[in-house]
C-alpha positions in Angstrom: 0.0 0.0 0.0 1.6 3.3 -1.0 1.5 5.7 2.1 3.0 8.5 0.3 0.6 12.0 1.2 -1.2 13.3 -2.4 0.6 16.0 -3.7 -1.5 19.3 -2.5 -1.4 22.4 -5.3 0.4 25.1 -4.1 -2.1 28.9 -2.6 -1.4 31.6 -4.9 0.2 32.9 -2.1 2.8 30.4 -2.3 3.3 30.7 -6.0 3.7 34.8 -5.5 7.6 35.1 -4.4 8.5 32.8 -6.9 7.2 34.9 -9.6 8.5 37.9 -8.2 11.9 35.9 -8.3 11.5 36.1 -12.2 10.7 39.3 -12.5 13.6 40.1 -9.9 15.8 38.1 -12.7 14.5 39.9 -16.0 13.4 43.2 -14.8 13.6 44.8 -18.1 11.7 42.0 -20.1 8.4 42.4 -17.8 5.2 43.1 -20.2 1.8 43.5 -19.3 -0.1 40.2 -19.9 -3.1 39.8 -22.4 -6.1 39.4 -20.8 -6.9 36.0 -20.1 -3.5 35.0 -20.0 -1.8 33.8 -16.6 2.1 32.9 -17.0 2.6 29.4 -15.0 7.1 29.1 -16.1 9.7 31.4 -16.3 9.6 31.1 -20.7 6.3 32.6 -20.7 8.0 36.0 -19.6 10.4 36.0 -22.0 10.1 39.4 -24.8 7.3 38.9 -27.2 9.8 40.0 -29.8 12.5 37.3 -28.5 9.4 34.7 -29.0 8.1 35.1 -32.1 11.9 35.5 -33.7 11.7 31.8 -32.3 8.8 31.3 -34.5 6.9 30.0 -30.6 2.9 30.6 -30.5 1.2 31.7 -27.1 -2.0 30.4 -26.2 -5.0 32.6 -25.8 -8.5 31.5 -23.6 -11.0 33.3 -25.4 -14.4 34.2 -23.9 -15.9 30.9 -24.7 -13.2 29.3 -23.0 -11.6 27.6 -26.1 -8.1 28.4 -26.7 -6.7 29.7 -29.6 -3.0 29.6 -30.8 -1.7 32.4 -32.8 1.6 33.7 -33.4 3.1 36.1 -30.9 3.7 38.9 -33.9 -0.3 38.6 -34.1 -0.9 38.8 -30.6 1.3 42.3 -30.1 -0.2 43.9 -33.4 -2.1 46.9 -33.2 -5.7 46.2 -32.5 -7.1 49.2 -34.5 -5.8 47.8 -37.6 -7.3 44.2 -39.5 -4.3 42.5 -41.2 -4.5 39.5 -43.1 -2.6 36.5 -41.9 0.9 36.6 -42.3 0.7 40.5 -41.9 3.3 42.5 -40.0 3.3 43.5 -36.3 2.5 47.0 -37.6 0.1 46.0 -40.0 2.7 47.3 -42.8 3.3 44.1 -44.2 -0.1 43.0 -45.2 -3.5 44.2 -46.9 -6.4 45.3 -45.1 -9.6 42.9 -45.6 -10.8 46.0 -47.8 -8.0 45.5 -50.5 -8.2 41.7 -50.2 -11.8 41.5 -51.4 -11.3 44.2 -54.3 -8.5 41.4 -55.3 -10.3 39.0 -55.4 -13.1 40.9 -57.1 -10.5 41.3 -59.6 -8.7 37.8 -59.6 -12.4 37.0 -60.8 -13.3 39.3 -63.3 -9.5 38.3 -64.7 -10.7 34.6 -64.5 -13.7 35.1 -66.7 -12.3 37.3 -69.3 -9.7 34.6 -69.6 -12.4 32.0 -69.8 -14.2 34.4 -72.5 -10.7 35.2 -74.7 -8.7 32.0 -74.0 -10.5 28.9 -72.3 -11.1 26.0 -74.0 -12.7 26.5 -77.7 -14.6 23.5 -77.0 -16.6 24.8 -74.7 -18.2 28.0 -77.2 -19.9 24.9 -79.2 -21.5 22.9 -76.2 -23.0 26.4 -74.7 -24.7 27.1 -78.0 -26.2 24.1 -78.0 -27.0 23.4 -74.8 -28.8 26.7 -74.5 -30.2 26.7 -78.0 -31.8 23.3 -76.7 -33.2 24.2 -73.4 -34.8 27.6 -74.8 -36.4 25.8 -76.9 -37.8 23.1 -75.1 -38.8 26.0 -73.0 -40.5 27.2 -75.5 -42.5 23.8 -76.2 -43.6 23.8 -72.5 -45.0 26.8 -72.5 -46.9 27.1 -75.9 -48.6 24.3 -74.7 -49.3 25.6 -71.6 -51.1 28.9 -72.7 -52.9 27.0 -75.6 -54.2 24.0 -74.5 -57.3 25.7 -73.0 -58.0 27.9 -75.8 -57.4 25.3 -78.5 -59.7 23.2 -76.7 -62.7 23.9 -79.2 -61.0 24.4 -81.9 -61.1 21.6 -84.9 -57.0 20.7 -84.5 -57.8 19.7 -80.6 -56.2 21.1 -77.7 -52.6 20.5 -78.6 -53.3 21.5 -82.2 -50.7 24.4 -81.7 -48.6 23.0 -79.7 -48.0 20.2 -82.7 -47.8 22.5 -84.8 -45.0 24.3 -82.7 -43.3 21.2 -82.3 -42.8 20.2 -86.3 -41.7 23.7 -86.6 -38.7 22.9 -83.5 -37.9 19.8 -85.6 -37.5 21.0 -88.8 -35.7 24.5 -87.4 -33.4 21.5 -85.4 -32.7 19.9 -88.5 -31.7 23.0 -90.2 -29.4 24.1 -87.5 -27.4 21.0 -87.0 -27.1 21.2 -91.6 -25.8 24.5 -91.3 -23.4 24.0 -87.8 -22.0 21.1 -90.0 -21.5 22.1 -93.5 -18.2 23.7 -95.2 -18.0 27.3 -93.8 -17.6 28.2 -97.8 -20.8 27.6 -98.3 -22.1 30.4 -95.9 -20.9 32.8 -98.2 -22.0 31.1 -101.4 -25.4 31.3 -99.5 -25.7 35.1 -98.6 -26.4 36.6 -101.8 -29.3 33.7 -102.9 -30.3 33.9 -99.8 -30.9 37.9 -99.7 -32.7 37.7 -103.4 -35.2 35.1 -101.6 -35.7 37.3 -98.6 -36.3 40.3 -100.6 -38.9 38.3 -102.8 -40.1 36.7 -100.1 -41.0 40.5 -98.4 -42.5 41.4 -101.7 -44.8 38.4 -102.0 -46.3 40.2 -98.5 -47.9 42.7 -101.1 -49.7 40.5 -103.2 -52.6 38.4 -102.0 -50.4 35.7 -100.6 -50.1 38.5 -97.5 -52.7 39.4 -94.9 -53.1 41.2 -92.4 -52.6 40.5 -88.0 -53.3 42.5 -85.2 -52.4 45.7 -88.0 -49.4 44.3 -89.3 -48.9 42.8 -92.8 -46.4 40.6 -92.6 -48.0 37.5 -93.5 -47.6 35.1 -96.2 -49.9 32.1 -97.2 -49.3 29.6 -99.4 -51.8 26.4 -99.7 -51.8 24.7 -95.6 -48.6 27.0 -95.2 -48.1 30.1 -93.4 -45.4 32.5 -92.3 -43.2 35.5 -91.8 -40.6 35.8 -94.5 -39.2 39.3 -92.1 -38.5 36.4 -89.6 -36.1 34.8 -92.4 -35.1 38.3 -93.7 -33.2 38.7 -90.5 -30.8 35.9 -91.1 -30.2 36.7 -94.7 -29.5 40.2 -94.2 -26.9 39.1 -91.2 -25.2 36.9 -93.5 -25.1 39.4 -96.7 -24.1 42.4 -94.6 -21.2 40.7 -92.9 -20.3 38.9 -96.6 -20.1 42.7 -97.8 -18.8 44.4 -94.8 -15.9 41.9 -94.5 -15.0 42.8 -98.1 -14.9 46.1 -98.6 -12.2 45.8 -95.5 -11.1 49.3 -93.8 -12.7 51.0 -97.0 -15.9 51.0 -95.2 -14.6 54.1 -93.1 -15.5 56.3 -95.9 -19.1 57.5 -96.5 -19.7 56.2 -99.6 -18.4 52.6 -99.0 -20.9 52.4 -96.0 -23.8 53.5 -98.2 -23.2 51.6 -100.8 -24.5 48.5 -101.1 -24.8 48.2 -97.6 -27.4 51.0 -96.7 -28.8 51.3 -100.5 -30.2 49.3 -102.1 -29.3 46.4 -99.5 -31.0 47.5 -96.6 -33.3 50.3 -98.2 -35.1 47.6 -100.1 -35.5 45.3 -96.8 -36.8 48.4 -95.1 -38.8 49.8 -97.7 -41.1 46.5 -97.6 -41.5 45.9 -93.8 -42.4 49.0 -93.2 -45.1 49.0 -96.5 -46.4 46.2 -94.0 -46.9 48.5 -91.3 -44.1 45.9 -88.9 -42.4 49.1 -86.9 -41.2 46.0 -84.1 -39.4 44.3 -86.6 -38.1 47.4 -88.4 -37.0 48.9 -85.4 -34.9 44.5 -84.8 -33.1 45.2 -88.2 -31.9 48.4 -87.7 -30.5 47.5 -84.4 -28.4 44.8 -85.5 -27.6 46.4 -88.6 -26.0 49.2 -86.7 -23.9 46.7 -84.1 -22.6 45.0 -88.0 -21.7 48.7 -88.8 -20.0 49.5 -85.5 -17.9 46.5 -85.3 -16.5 47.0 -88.6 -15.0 50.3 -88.1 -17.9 52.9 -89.3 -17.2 56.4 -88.4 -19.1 57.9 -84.8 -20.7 60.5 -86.4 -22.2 58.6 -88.8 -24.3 56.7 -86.4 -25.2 60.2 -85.2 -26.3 61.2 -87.9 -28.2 57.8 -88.8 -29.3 57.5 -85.2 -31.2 61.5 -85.4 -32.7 60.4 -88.8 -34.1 57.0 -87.3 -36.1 58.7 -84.0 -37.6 61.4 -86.4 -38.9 59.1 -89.1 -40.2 56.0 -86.4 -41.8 59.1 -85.0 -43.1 60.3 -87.9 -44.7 56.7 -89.0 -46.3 56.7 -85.4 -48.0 59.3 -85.7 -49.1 58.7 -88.9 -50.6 55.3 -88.2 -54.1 55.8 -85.5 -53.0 52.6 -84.0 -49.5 53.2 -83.0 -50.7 56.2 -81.5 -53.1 54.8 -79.1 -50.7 52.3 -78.4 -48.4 55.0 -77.4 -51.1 56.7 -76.0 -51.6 53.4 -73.8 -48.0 53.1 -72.4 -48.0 56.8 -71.4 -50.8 55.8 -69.3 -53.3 58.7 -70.8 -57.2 58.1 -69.3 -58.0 58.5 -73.6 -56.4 55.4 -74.7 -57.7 52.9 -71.7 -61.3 54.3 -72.1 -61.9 53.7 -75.5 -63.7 50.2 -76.5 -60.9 48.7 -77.9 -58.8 49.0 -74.2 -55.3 49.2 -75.3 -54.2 49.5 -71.7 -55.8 45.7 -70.9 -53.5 43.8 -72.4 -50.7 45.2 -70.5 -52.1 45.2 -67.3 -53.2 42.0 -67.4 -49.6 40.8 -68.3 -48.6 42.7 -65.2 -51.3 41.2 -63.1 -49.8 37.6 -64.2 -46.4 38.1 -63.5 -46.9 39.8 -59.8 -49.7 36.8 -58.6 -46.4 34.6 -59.8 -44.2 35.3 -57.0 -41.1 33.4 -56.4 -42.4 29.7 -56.5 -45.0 30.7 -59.3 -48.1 28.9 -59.5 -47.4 25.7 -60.9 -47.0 24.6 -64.6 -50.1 24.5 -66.4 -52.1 26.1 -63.3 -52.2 29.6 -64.7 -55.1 31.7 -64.3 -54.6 34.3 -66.6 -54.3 32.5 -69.8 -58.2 31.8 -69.9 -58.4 34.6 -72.1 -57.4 37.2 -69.8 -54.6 38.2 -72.1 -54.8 38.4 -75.7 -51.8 36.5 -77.8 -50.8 34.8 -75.0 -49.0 32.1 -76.8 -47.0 34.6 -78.5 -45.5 38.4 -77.4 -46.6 37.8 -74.0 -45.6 34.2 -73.5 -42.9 35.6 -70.9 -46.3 36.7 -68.3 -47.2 33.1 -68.3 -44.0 31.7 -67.8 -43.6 34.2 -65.1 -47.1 33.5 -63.1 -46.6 29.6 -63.5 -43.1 29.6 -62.8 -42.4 32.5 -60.8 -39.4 34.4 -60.1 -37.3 31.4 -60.3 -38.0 29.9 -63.5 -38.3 33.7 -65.4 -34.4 33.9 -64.1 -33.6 30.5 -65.4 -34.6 31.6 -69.3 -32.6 34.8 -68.9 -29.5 32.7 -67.7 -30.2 30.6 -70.4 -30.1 33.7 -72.7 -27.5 35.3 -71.1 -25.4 31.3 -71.6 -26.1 31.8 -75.5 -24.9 35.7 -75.7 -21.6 34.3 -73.7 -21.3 31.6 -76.7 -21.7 34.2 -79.2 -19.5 36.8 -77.9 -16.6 34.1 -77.4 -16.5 33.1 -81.1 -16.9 37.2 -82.0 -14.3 38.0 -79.6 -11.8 34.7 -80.8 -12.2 35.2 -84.4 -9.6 36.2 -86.6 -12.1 36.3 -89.6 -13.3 39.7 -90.2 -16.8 38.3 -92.1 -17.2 35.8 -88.8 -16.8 38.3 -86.2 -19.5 40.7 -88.1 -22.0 37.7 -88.8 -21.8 36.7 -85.4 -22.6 40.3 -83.6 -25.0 40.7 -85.9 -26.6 37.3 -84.9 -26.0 38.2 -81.1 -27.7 41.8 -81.3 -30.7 40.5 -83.2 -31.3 37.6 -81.0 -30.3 39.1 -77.8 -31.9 42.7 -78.7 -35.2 41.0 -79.1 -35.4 39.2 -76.2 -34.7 42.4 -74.4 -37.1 44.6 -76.6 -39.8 41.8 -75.9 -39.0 41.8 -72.2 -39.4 46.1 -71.8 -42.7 45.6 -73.7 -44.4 43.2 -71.7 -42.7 45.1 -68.4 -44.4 48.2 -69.5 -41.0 50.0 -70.3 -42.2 49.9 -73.9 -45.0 50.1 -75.8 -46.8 47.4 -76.9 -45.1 46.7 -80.6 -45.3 43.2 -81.8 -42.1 41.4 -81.4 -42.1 38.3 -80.4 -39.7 36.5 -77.4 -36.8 34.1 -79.4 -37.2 30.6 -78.6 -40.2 30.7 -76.6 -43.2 32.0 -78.3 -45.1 31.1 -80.7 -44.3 30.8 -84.4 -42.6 28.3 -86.9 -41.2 30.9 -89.1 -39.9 32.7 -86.1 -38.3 29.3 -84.4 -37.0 28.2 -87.2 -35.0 31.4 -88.2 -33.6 31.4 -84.7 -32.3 28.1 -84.7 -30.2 28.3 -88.3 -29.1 31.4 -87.7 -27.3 29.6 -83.9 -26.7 26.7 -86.2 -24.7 29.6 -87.6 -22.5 30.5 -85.2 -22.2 27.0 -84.1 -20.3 26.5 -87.0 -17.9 29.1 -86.9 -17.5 27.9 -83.5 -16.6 24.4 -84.9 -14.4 26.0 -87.2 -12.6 27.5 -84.0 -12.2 24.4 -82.8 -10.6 22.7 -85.7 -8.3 25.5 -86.2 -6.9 25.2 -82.6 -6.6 21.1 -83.1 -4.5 22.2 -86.0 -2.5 25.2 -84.1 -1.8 22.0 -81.7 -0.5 20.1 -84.3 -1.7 16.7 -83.5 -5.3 15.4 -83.5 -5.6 11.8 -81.1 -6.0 8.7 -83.0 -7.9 5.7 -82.9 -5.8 3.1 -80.9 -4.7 0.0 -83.1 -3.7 -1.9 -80.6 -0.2 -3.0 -81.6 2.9 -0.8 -81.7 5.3 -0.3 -84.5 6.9 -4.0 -84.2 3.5 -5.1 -84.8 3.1 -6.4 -81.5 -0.3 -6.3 -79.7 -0.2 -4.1 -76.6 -2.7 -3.1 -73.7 -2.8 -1.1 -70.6 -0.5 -2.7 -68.7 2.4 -2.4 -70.8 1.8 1.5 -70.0 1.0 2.3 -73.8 -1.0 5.3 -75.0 -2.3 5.9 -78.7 -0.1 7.4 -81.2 -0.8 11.1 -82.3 -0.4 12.1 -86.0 -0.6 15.6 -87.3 -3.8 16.5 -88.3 -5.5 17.3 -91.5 -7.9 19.8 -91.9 
């Protein structure tokens, strides 16, 4: 049995002389201690300075009572100023959390210009596609969504339309994958034939294969056939413009190189007929992305000026010259005149701002919305976005305007990467038709713009109008291909199919650590 008597802690009055025999020792080395911190040996009242030369950590009870471990420069640095780790005792040494962030803010924006400019040219191709694909399926969703209950009574059945829709989305598929595909040559063969067709195509709009819609005629019929050859106008004039742009090089500086053909009797002609139709939305498309194909290759400022003054004064001009597009104006200015007439030209637009605010965040579920019960007028087609945004709320409205803003990133990376003047024109020209509609469409049924006709890409409505969009992504999908086979041939080598036997015509496998020959590529 071990008698030995437990070991009793020393008082703190024991303990006292001994400490004052340290301090006796090292007089000058004596700091005041942190608080929370009681020494217990003679090393923890060494200099702070001496310790964290030594590269020693001191141990700190917080208020929780968990310690924390920091290094002694830490501990003595001023308490006014928020250092990163690593920072000085005086703070000079390191950043303030401020800077840090605006870094990082930086490091990021740096990451995703790199990403646009020099990340992998694969990628462009997949985020065309993949957003090209969802928009439209989108699209499918929701056309049958805001017609099944109208269509109900009709002779073609409730999903009349949205059959209709979807033969449209398969030939408009079929065209875009053609076109992503074939020999980039052939784009340009294709620009002027296809401009003669879109010009005859405007001008058969005159004759009585047209009629008229909602005041506009920009209709075509031809036996079970309908359509909108301004929808396919837009793709040919895209193509043509860049085709001539690209050409005529830096001579497009000068006046008359810029008028001619370009502005007359390319453009003039395309105007001339869309706006015999009475179409001010669509005229209003072309000269936007006209003027982006203008900007980017190298016009003059002050011609756009100039252009710009003579564009407000004559849209002006033919709205107030046409009754209906004053009213309309009348409507979005919010004047008692235009809402009390029989005709109600505020209802529409009210009622696609009552859809979208009973949406909310969560929406009210696909296919539950209340509005489309012939609330709103054309719901299937410029105001498709206020269904989508009372069935699927907040949530699913910001989805298809990531999924827009995913196919603007894809175009601007193959504008921005192309070292083809005639590419980089096409392809703004393509992004600011596409992209400016969506946004024109979006203000209008907002209420930031009148009520004009233009329809949402992708989404609403419309075989002509799908199918255009698709061909002219199947577009830029192949100059994106093109991108990619020029950097496979910038590399040198393209992978090739294993044989499975090396050059002694043995076989070979994994295990003997063999990987497949490369040989230079061939474009």
């Amino acid at each position: 049995m071990d008698k030995r008597r437990p070991r009793v802690p020393a008082s703190p009055e024991q303990r006292r002389p001994r400490l004052h025999a340290v301090e006796d020792q090292e007089p000058e080395h004596t700091e005041p201690h942190p608080a929370g911190l009681t020494p217990t040996s003679p090393r923890q009242q060494t200099r702070p300075s001496q310790r964290a030369a030594r590269g020693e950590h001191s141990t700190v009870r917080t208020a929780a009572g968990a310690a924390r471990t920091t290094p002694e420069s830490a501990r003595t640095a001023p308490e006014t100023t928020r250092t990163t780790p690593g920072a000085g005792a005086d703070g000079s040494a390191g950043r303030s959390w401020k800077a840090q962030r605006e870094t990082t803010r930086k490091d990021r924006v740096q990451r995703f210009w790199h990403f646009v400019e020099e990340g992998n040219p694969y990628t462009t191709f997949w985020l065309l596609l993949g957003s090209a694909l969802a928009l439209t399926i989108f699209g499918l969703v929701m056309v049958l969504s805001a017609t099944a209950v109208e269509a109900v009574g009709t002779p073609d059945g409730a999903y009349g339309v949205f059959m209709r829709q979807a033969m449209w989305a398969g030939i408009g598929l079929v065209g875009m994958f053609s076109v992503a595909f074939m020999p980039r040559g052939w784009l340009k063969k294709l620009a002027w034939p296809a401009m003669v067709l879109a010009i005859i195509g405007l001008a058969l709009v005159l004759t009585p294969l047209g009629y008229e819609v909602q005041g506009n005629r920009n209709w075509i019929r031809i036996g079970p056939l309908n359509g909108q050859p301004s929808e396919l106008a837009k793709l040919a004039l895209c193509l043509w413009t860049g085709l001539v742009l690209a050409r005529k090089g830096h001579k497009v500086r000068e006046l008359q190189h810029t008028i001619v053909p370009v502005l007359m009797p390319g453009a003039a002609l395309v105007f001339a007929f869309i706006m015999w139709g009475r179409d001010l939305g669509t005229a209003l498309i072309f000269g936007f992305f006209l003027a982006a194909m203008l900007f980017v290759s190298g016009t003059k400022a002050r011609y756009f000026l100039v252009a710009g003054a003579t564009g407000i004064i004559g849209a002006v001009a033919l709205a107030l010259m046409s009754p209906n597009r004053t009213v309309r104006i009348q409507a979005w200015l919010g004047l008692n005149d235009a809402c009390s007439l029989p005709q109600d030209f505020c209802y529409q637009s009210e009622q696609g701002l009552y859809a979208l605010a009973s949406g909310g965040f969560w929406g009210v579920g696909l296919g539950q919305s209340r509005q489309k019960w012939n609330y709103i007028p054309e719901a299937e087609n410029d105001f498709i976005f206020t269904i989508l945004g009372e069935e699927l709320g907040l949530l699913g409205a910001l989805t298809v305007l990531l999924l827009f803003a995913t196919l603007a990133l894809g175009m601007f990376r193959v504008a921005s990467r192309s070292t083809e003047t005639w590419v980089k024109i096409t392809t703004v020209g393509i992004m600011a038709w596409v992209i400016g509609q969506t946004f024109i469409n979006l203000a209008m049924v907002t209420g930031l713009l009148p009520v004009i006709g233009v329809p949402l890409p992708f989404i609403s409505a419309g075989g002509s109008a799908l199918t255009s969009n698709l061909v002219a992504v199947g577009v830029v999908m192949n100059f994106a291909q093109a991108q990619r086979v020029d950097a496979r041939s910038r590399a040198g080598t393209r992978p090739s199919k294993p044989t499975g036997r090396n050059q002694a015509g043995k076989k070979t496998g994994k295990k003997a650590g063999m990987t497949s020959r490369r040989k230079p590529a061939t474009v």
